[in-house]
BAVO-240196 format. One record per residue: residue number from 1; residue in one letter; x, y, z of N, C-alpha, C in turn. Coordinates in nm, 2 decimals. Layout:
<rs>
- NUM/A/X/Y/Z/X/Y/Z/X/Y/Z
...
</rs>
This chain:
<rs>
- 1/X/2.87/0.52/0.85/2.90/0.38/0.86/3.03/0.36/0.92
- 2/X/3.03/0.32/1.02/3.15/0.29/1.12/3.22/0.14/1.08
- 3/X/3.18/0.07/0.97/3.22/-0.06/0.96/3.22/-0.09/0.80
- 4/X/3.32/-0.10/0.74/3.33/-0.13/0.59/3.33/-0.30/0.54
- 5/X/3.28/-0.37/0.67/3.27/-0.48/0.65/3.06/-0.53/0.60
- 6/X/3.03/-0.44/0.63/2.86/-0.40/0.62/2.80/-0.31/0.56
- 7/X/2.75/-0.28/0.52/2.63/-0.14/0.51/2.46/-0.17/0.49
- 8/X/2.42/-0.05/0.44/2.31/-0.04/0.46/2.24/-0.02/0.35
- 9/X/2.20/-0.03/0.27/2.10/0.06/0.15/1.93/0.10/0.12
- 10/X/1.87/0.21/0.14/1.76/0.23/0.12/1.72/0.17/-0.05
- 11/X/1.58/0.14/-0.03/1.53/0.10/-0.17/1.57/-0.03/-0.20
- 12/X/1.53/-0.12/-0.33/1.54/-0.25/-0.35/1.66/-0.23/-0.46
- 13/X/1.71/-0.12/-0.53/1.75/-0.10/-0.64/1.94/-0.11/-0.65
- 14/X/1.97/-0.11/-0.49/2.13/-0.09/-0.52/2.21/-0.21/-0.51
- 15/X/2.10/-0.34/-0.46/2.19/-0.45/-0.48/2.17/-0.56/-0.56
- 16/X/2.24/-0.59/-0.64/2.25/-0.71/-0.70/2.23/-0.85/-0.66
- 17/X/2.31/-0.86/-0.55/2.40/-0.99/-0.50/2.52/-1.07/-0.56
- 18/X/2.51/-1.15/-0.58/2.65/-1.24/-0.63/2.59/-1.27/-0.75
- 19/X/2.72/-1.20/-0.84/2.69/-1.22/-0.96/2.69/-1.13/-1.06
- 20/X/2.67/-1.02/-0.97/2.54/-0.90/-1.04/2.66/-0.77/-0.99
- 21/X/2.62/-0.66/-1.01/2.67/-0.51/-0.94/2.65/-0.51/-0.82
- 22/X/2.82/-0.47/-0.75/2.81/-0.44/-0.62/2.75/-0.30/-0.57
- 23/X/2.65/-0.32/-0.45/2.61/-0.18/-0.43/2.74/-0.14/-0.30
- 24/X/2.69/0.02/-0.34/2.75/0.08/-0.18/2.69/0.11/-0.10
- 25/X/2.65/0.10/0.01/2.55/0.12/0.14/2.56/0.20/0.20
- 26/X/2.43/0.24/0.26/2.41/0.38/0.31/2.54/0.48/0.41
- 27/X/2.59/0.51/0.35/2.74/0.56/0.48/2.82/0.52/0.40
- 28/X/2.86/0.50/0.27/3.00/0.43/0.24/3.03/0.33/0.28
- 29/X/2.96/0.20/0.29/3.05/0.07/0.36/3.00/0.00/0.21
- 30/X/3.08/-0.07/0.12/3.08/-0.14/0.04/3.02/-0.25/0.06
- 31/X/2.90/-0.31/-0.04/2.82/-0.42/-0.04/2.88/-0.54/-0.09
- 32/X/2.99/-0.54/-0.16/3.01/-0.65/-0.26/3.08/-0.77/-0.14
- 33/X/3.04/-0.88/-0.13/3.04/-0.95/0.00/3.05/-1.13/-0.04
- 34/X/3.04/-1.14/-0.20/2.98/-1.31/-0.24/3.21/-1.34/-0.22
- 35/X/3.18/-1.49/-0.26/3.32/-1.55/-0.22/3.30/-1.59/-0.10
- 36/X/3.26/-1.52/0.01/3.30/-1.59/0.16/3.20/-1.72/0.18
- 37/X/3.22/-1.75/0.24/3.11/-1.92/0.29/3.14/-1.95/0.41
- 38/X/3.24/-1.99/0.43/3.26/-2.07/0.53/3.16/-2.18/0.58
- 39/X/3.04/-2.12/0.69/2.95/-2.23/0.74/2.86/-2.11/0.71
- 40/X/2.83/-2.08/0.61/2.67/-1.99/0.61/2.58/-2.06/0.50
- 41/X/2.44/-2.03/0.54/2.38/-2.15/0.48/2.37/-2.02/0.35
- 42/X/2.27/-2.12/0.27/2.25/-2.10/0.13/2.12/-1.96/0.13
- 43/X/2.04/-2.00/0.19/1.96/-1.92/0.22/1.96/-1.83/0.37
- 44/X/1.94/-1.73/0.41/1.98/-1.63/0.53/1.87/-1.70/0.61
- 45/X/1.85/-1.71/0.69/1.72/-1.78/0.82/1.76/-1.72/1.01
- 46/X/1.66/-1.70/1.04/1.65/-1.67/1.18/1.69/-1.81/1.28
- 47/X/1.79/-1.74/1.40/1.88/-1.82/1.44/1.82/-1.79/1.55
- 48/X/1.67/-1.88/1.62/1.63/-1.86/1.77/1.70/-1.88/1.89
- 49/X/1.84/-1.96/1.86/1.92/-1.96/1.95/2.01/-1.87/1.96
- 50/X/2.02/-1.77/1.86/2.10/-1.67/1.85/2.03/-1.55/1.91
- 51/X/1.89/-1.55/1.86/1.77/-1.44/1.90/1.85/-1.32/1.77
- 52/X/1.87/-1.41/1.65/1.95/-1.30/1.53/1.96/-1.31/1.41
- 53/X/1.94/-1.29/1.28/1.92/-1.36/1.18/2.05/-1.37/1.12
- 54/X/2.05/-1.50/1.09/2.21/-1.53/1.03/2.20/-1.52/0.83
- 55/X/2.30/-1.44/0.80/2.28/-1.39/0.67/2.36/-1.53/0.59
- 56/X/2.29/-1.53/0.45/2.29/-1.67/0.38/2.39/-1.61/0.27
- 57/X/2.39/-1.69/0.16/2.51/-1.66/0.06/2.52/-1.51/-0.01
- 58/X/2.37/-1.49/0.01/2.39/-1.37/-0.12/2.43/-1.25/-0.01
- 59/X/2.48/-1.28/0.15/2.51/-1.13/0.20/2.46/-1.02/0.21
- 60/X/2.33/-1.04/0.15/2.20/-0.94/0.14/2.09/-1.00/0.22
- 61/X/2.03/-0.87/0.30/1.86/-0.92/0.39/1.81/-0.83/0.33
- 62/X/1.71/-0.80/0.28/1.60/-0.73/0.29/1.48/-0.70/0.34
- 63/X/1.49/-0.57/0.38/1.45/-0.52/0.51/1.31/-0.46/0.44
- 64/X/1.19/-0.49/0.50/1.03/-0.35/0.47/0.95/-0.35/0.55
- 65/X/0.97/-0.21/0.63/0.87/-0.16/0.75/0.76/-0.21/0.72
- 66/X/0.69/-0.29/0.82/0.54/-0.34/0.84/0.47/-0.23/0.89
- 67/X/0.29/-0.27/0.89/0.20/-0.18/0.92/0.22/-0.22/1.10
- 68/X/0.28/-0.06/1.18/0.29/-0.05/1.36/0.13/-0.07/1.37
- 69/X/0.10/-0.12/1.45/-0.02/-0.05/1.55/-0.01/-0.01/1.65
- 70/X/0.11/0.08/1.69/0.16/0.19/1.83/0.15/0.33/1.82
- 71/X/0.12/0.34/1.91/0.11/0.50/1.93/0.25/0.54/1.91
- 72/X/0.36/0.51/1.98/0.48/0.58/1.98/0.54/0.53/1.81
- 73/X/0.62/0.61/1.78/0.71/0.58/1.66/0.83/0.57/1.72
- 74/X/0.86/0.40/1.76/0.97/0.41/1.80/1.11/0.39/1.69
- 75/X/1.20/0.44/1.75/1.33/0.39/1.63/1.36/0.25/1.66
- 76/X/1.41/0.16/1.51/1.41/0.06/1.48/1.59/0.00/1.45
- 77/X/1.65/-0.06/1.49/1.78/-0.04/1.49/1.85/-0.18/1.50
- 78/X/1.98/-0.20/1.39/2.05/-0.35/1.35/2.19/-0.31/1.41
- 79/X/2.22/-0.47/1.45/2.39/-0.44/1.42/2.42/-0.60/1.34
- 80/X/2.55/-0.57/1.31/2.59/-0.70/1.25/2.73/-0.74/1.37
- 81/X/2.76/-0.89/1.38/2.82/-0.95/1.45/2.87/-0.88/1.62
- 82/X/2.76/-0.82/1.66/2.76/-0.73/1.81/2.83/-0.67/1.76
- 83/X/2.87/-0.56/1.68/2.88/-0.41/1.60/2.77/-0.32/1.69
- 84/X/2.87/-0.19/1.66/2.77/-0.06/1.67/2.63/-0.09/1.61
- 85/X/2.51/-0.04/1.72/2.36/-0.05/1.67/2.35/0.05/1.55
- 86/X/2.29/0.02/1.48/2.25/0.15/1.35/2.14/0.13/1.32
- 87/X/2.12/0.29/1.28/1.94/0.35/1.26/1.92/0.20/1.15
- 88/X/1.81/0.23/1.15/1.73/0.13/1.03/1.64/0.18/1.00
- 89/X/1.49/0.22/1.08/1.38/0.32/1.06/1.32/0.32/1.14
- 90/X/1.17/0.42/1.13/1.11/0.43/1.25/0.95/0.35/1.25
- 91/X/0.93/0.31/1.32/0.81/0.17/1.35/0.67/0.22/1.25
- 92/X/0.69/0.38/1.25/0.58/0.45/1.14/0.59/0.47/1.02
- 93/X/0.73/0.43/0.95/0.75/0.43/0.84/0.68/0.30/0.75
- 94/X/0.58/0.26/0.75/0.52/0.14/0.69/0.56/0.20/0.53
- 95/X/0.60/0.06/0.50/0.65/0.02/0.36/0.81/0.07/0.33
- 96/X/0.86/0.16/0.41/1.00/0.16/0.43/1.07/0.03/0.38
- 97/X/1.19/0.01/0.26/1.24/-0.09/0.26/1.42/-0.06/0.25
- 98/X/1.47/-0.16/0.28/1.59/-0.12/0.32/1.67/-0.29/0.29
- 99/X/1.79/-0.23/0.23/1.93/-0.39/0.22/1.97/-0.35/0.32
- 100/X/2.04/-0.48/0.41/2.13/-0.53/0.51/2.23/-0.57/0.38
- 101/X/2.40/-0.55/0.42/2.46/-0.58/0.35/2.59/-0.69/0.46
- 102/X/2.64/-0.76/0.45/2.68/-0.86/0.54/2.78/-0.94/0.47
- 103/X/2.87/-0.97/0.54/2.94/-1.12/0.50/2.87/-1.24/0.53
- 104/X/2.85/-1.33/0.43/2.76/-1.45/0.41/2.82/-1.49/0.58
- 105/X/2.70/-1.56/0.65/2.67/-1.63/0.77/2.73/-1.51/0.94
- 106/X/2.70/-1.40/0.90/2.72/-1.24/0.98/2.58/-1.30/1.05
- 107/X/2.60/-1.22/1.23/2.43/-1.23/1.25/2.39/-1.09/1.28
- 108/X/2.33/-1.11/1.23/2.22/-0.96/1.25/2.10/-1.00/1.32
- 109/X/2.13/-0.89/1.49/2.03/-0.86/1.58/1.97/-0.74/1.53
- 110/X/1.87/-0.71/1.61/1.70/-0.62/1.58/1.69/-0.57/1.74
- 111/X/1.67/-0.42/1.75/1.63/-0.36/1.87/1.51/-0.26/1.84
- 112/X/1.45/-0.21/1.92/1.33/-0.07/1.90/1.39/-0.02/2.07
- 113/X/1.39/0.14/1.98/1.42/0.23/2.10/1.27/0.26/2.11
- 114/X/1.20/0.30/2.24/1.11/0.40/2.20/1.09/0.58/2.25
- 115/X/1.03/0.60/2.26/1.00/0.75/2.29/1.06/0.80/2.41
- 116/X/0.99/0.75/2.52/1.01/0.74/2.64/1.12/0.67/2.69
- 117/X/1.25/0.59/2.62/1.35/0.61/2.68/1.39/0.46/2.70
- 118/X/1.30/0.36/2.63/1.29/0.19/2.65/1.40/0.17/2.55
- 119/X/1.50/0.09/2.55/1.55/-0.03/2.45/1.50/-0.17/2.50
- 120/X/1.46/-0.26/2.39/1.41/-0.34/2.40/1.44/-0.43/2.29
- 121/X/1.57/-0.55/2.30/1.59/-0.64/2.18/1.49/-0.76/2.16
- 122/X/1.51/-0.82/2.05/1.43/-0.91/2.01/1.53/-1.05/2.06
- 123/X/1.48/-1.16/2.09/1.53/-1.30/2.07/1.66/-1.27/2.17
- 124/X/1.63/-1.19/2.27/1.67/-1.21/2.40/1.59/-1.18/2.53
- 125/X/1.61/-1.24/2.65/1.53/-1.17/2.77/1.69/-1.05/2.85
- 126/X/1.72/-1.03/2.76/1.79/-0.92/2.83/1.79/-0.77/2.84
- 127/X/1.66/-0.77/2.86/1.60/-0.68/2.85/1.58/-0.61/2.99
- 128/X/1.53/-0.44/3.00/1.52/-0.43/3.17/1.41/-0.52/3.20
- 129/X/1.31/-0.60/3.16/1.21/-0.62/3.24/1.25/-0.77/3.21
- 130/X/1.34/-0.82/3.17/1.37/-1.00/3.21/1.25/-1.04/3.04
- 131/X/1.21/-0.97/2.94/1.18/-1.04/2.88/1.16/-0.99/2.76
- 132/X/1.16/-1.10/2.61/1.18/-1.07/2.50/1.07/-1.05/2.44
- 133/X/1.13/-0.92/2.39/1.04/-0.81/2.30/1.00/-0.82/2.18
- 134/X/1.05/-0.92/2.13/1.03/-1.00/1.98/0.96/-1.13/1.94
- 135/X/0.89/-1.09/1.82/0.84/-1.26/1.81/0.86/-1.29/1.68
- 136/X/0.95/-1.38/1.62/0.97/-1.42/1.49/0.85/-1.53/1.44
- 137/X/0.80/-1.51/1.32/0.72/-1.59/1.21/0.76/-1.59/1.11
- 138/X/0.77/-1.74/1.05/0.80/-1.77/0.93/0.65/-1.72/0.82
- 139/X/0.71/-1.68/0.69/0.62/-1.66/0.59/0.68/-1.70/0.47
- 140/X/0.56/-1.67/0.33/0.62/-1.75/0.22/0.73/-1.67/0.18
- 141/X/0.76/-1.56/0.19/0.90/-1.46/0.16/1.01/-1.46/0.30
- 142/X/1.04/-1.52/0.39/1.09/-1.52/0.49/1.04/-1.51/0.67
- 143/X/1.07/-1.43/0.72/1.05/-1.39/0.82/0.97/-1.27/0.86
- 144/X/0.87/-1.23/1.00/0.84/-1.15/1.03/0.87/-1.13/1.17
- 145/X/0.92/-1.04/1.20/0.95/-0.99/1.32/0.85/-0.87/1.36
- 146/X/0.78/-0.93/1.46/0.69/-0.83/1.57/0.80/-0.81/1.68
- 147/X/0.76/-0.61/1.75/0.79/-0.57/1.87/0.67/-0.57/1.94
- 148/X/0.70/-0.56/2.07/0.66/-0.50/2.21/0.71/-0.40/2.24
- 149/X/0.66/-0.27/2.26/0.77/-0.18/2.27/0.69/-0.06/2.42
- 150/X/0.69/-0.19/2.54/0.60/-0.14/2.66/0.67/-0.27/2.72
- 151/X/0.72/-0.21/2.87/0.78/-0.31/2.98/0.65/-0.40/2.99
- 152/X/0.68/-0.51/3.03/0.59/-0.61/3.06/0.53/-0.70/2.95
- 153/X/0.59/-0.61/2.81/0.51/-0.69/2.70/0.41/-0.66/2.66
- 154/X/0.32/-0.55/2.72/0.21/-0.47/2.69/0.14/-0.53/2.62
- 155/X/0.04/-0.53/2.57/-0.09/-0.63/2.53/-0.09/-0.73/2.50
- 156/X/0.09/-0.76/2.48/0.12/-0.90/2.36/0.11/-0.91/2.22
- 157/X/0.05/-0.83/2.19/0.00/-0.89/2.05/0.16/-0.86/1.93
- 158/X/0.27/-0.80/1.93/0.40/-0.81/1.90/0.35/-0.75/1.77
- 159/X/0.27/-0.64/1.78/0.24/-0.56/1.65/0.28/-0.39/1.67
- 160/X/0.37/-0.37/1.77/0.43/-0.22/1.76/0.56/-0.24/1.71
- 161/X/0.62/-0.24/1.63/0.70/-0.26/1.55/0.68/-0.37/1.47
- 162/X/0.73/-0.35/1.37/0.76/-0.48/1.24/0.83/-0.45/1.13
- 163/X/0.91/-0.58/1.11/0.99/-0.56/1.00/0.94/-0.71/0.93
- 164/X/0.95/-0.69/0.81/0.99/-0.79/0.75/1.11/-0.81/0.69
- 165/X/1.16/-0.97/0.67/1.29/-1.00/0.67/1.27/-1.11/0.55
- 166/X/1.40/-1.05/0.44/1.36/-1.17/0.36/1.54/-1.17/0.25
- 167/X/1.55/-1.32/0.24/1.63/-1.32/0.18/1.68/-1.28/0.01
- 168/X/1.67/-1.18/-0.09/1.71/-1.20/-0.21/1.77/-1.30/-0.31
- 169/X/1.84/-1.39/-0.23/1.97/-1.46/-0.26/1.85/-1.61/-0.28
- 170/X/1.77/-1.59/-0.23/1.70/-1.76/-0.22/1.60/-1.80/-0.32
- 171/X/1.59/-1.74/-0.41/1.53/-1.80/-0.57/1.64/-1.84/-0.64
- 172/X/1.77/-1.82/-0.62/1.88/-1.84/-0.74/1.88/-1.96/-0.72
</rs>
């Protein structure tokens, strides 16, 4: 963990949020993150103009690999506030769950490397082929994020990668 303003944690078990025990995240970057506010909302939510999800009070996302339907297992990869990209998991790990740890209102973007040598981000077209690799849906626990992880967008259907994305902090 190159950044002690963030981390990472496998499992549902190491964070609390505000309130509660601070975890430490995967690499040594300290979780404990509640106090800050400034303009972050209450609950964490996807920022389509940011193409990023902006983290809400509790400073925690909660991350769980969806079922791929791709042949490649591509690697799945976050950063916080344009930070170094870091692993997260791989598109085959279905049910993989994982904490984002953040300063309330931090944005956290979403990339898939794949096999063959593609990066491709979500919730931008800046991508080599001029177009975004991502499709965000709202659900009753948050967000879903589908990849495309083939130039052109390959079938469309934004089911080779997936994460789900959900905030902790938003029953309190």
């Amino acid at each position: 963990m190159q950044h002690a303003s963030h981390g990472l944690s496998h499992g549902w078990g190491g964070w609390g949020g505000c309130g509660s025990r601070a975890g430490w995240g995967h690499g040594g970057g300290f979780g404990a993150h509640c106090g800050h506010g400034g303009g972050a909302p209450r609950e964490g939510r996807w920022n389509a103009e940011r193409g990023s999800y902006t983290m809400g009070s509790s400073g925690s996302l909660q991350v769980k690999v969806g079922q791929s339907d791709a042949a490649f297992n591509d690697n799945m990869q976050y950063r916080v506030n344009g930070g170094p990209w870091q692993h997260l998991a791989h598109s085959k790990d279905a049910g993989d769950k994982s904490i984002i740890h953040a300063s309330p209102g931090s944005e956290v973007q979403f990339r898939i490397q794949t096999p063959e040598g593609n990066t491709f981000r979500a919730g931008t077209t800046r991508n080599v082929d001029g177009l975004d690799h991502g499709r965000v849906n709202r659900t009753a626990n948050g967000y879903t994020l589908g990849f495309e992880d083939q130039r052109g967008n390959g079938d469309g259907d934004f089911n080779d990668a997936i994460l789900n994305l959900s905030d902790p902090g938003r029953f309190r």
